[in-house]
C-alpha positions as CSV (number, residue, x, y, z in Angstrom):
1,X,-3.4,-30.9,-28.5
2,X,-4.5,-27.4,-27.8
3,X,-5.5,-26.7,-24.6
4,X,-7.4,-23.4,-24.7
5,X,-10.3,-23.2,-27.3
6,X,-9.7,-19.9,-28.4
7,X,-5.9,-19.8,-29.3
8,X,-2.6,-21.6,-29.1
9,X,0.6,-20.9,-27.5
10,X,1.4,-19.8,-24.0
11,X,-0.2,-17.0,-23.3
12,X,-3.8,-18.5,-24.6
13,X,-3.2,-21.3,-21.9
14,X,-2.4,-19.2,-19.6
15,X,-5.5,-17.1,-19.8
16,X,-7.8,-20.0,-20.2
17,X,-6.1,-21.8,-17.2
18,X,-6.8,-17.7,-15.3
19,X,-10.0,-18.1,-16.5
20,X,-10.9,-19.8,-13.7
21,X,-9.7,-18.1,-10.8
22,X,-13.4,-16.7,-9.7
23,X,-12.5,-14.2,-7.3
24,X,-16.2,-13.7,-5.8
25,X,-16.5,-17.4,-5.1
26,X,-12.6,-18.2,-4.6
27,X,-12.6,-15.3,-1.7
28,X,-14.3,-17.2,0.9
29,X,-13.0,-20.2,1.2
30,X,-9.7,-18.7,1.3
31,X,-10.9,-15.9,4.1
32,X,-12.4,-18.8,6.1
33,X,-9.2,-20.8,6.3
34,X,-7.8,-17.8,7.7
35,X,-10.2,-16.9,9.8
36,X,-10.0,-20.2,11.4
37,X,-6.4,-19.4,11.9
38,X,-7.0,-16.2,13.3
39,X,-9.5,-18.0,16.0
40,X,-6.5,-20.4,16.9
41,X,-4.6,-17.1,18.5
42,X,-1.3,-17.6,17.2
43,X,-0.6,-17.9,13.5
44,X,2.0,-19.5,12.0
45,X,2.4,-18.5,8.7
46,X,3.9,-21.3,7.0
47,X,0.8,-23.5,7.9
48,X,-1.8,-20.9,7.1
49,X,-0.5,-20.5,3.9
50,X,-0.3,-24.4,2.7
51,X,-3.8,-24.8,4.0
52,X,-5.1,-21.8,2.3
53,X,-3.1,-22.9,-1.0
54,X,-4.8,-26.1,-0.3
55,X,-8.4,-24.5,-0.1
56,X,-7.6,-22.6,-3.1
57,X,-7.1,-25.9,-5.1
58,X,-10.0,-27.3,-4.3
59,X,-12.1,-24.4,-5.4
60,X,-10.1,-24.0,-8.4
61,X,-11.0,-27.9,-9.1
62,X,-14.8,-27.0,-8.6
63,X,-14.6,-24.2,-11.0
64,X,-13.2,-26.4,-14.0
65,X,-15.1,-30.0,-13.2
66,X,-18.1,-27.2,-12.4
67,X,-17.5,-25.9,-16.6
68,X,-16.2,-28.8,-18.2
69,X,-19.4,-30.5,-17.0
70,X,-21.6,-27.6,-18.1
71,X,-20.2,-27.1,-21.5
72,X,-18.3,-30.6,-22.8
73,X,-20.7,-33.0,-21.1
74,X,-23.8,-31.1,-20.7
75,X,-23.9,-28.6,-22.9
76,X,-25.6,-26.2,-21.0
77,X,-23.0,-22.9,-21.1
78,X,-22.5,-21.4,-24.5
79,X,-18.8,-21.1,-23.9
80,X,-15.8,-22.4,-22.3
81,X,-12.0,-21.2,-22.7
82,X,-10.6,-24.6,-22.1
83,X,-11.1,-27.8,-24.1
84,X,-11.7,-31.4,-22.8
85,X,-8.4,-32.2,-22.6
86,X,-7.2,-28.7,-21.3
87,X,-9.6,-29.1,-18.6
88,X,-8.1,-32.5,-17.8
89,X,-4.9,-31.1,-17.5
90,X,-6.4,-27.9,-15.1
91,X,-7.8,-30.9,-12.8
92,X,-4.3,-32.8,-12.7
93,X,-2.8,-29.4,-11.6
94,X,-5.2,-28.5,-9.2
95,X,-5.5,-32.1,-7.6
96,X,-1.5,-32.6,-7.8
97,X,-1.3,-29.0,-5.9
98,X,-3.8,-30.2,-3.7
99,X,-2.3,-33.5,-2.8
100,X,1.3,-32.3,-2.3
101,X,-0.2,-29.7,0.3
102,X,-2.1,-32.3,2.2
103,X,1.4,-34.4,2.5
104,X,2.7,-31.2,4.2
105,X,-0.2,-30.7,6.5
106,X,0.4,-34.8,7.5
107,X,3.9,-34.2,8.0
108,X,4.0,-30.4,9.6
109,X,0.5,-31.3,11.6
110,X,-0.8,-34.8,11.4
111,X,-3.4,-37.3,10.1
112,X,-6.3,-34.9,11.2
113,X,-5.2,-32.5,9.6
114,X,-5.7,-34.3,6.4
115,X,-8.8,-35.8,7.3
116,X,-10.3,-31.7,7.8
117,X,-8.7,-31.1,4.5
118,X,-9.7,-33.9,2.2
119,X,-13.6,-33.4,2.3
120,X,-13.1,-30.0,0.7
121,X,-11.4,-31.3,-2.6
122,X,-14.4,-34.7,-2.6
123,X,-17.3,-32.0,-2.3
124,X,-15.4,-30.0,-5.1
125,X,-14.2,-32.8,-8.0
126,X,-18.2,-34.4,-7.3
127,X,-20.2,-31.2,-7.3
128,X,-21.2,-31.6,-10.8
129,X,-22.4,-33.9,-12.0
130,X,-23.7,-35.4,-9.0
131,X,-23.7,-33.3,-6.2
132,X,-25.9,-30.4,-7.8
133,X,-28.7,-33.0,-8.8
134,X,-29.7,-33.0,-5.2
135,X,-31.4,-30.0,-3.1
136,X,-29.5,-31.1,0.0
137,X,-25.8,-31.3,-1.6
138,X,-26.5,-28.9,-4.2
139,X,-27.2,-26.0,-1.5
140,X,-24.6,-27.4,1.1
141,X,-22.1,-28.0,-1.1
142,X,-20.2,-24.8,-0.9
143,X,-21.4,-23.6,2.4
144,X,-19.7,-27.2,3.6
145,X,-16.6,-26.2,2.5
146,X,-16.3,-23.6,4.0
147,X,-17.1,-24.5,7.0
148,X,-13.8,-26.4,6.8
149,X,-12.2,-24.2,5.7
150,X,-12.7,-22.4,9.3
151,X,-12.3,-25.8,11.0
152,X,-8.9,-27.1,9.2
153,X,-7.7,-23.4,9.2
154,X,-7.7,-23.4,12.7
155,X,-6.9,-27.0,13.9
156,X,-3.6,-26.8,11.7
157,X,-2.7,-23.9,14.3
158,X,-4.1,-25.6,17.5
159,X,-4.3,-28.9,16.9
160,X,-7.5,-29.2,18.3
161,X,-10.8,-28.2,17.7
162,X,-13.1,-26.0,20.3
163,X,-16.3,-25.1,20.2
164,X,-15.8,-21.8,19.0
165,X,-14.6,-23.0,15.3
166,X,-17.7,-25.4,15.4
167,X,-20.1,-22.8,15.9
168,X,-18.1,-20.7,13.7
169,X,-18.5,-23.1,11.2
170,X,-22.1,-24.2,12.1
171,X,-23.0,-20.5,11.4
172,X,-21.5,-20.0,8.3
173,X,-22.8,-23.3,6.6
174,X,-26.4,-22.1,7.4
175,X,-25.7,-19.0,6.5
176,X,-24.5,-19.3,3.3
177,X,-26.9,-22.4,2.5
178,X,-29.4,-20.0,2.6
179,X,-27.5,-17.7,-0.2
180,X,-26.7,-20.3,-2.0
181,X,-30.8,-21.4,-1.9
182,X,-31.2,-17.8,-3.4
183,X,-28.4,-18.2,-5.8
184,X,-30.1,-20.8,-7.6
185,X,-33.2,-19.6,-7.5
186,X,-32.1,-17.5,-10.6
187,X,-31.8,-20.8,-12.8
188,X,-35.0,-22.1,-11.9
189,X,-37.0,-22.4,-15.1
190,X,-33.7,-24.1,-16.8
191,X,-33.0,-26.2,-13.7
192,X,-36.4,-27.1,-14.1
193,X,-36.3,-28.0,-17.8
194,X,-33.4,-30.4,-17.1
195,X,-34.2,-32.0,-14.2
196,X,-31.9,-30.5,-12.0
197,X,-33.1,-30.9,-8.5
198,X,-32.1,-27.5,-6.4
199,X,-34.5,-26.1,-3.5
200,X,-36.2,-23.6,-5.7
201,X,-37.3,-26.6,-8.0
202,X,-37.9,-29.3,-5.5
203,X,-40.4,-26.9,-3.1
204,X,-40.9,-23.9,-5.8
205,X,-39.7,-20.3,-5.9
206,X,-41.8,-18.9,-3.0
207,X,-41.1,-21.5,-0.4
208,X,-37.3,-21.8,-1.8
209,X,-37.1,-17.5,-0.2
210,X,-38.7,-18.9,2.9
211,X,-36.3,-21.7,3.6
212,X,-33.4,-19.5,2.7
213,X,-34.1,-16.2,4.5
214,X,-35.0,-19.4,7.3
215,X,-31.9,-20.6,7.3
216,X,-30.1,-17.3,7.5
217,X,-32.1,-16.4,10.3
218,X,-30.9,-19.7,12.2
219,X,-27.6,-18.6,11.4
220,X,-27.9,-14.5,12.7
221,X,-30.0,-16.0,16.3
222,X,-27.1,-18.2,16.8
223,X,-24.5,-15.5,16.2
224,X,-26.7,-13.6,18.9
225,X,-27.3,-16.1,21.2
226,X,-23.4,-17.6,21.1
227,X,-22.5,-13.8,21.8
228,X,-24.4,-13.2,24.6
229,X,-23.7,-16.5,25.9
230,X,-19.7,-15.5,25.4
231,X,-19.0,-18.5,23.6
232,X,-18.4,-15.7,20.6
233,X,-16.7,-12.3,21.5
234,X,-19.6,-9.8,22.3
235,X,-18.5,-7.4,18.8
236,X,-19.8,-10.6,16.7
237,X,-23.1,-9.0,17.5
238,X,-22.4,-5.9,15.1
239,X,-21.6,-8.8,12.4
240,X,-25.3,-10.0,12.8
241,X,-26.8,-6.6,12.5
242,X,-24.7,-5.6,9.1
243,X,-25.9,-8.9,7.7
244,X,-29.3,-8.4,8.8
245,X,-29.6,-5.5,7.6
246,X,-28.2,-6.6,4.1
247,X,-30.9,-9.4,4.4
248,X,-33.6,-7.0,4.7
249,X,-33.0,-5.1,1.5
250,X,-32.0,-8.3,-0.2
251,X,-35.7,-9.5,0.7
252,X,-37.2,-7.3,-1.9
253,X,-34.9,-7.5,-4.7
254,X,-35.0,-10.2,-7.7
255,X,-32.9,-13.6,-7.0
256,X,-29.8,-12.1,-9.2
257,X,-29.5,-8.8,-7.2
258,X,-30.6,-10.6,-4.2
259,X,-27.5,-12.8,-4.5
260,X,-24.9,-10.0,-5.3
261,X,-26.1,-8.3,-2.1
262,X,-26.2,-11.0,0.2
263,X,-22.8,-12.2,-1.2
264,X,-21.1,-9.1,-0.5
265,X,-23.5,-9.0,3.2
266,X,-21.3,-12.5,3.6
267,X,-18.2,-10.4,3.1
268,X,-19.5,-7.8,5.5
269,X,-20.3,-10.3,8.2
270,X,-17.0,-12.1,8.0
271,X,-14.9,-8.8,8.3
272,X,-16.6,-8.1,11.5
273,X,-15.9,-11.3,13.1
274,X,-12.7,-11.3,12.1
275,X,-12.3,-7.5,13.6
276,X,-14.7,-9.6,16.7
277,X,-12.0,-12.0,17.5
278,X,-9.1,-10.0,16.9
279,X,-9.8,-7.1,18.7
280,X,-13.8,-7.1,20.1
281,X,-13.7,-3.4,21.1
282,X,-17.4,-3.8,22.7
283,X,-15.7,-6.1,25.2
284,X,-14.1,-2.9,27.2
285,X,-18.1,-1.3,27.5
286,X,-19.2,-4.1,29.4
């Protein structure tokens, strides 16, 4: 039975099974495990990379659950380059991938370890269909993840967790809530139409920006605040200004645009923190 819909043979599964390797939405998760490693201090790079090959499975099991729901069971996409069965066999991979890296983390790092990991790939497989038919889930969903993502990419190096991953991660789940908010803002008449419960159709369009550019805000004070306080290295500051400043021109752009520049603002923010812990040149001013 084929397994991509729009050929046979190797090379057509190949680029259906490619096909779902999202870089903009793969990205993160991935950074964030690293990052997490990078706030540990010292990496080792056997670890890092099974938990970032772990993180990567579980997105890549979100992306096909996330279609084959949307176009086999739902019918809501016009198009999908795997069939039922090929996206049966894309979940097998990804979960078997997933699975054989959480053994390693248990055996290289331990039982918590696994427990950090595990979440990631349950939020992923039940995003659709029943995740996303709640506000709360269907914003925090993603943003969850990757929080830990952060969290298990640095207790695999420590073996504890500090406060500074936990803000770390507190931060980026509102922060990225509130994008996500925007995000699906853009489907609202259709979300609408079906039923589908996100922010923008539970409180409406208008209040939906409020509680997004909210939450971001919650997540930029606390940047500032942890900074000042020290908890954060003081160059995490700069990360709060790019972003804000992102924010602001985002404010008056249309959901879709809105999204692409607070995405890439995300992308922004994270660079400087990671330059923040790595290096914090503002620390030698003060």
């Amino acid at each position: 039975m084929p397994l991509a819909r729009d050929g046979t043979g190797v090379g057509a599964t190949a680029r259906a099974l490619r096909s779902q390797v999202h870089p903009v939405f793969m990205t993160p998760p991935l950074a964030a495990s690293l990052f997490g490693a990078i706030l540990a201090g010292s990496v080792d790079p056997l670890l890092a990379a099974v938990h970032v090959l772990a993180m990567f499975a579980a997105v890549y099991t979100a992306h096909v659950k996330d279609g084959y729901v949307d176009f086999h069971v739902r019918g809501e996409d016009d198009d999908h380059p795997l069939t039922a069965t090929g996206c049966r066999v894309a979940l097998a991979l990804s979960t078997t991938t997933f699975a054989l890296c959480c053994i390693a983390l248990g055996v290289l790092v331990g039982p918590f370890a696994v427990a950090l990991t595990i979440p990631t790939w349950l939020i992923a497989y039940h995003h659709a269909p029943q995740l996303d038919m709640n506000p709360v889930t269907a914003t925090t969903g993603y943003p969850l993840g990757i929080a830990l993502s952060v969290l298990g990419g640095f207790y695999v190096q420590a073996g504890t967790i500090t406060a500074v991953p936990l803000g770390f991660a507190v931060v980026f789940l509102a922060l990225l809530s509130g994008i996500k908010v925007i995000d699906d803002a853009q489907d609202y008449a259709y979300d609408r139409s079906i039923q589908k419960r996100t922010v923008a159709v539970a409180v409406g369009p208008d209040r939906a920006y409020g509680v997004a550019y909210g939450l971001m805000a919650v997540a930029l004070v606390a940047v500032t605040a942890f900074a000042l306080a020290r908890i954060f290295p003081l160059t995490a500051l700069l990360a709060a200004v790019a972003f804000a400043a992102v924010a602001v021109i985002a404010r008056r752009a249309d959901p879709e645009l809105a999204t692409m520049l607070l995405i890439r603002g995300s992308y922004v923010f994270l660079a400087v923190l990671v330059a923040a812990v790595r290096f914090d040149p503002l620390a030698a001013l003060v």
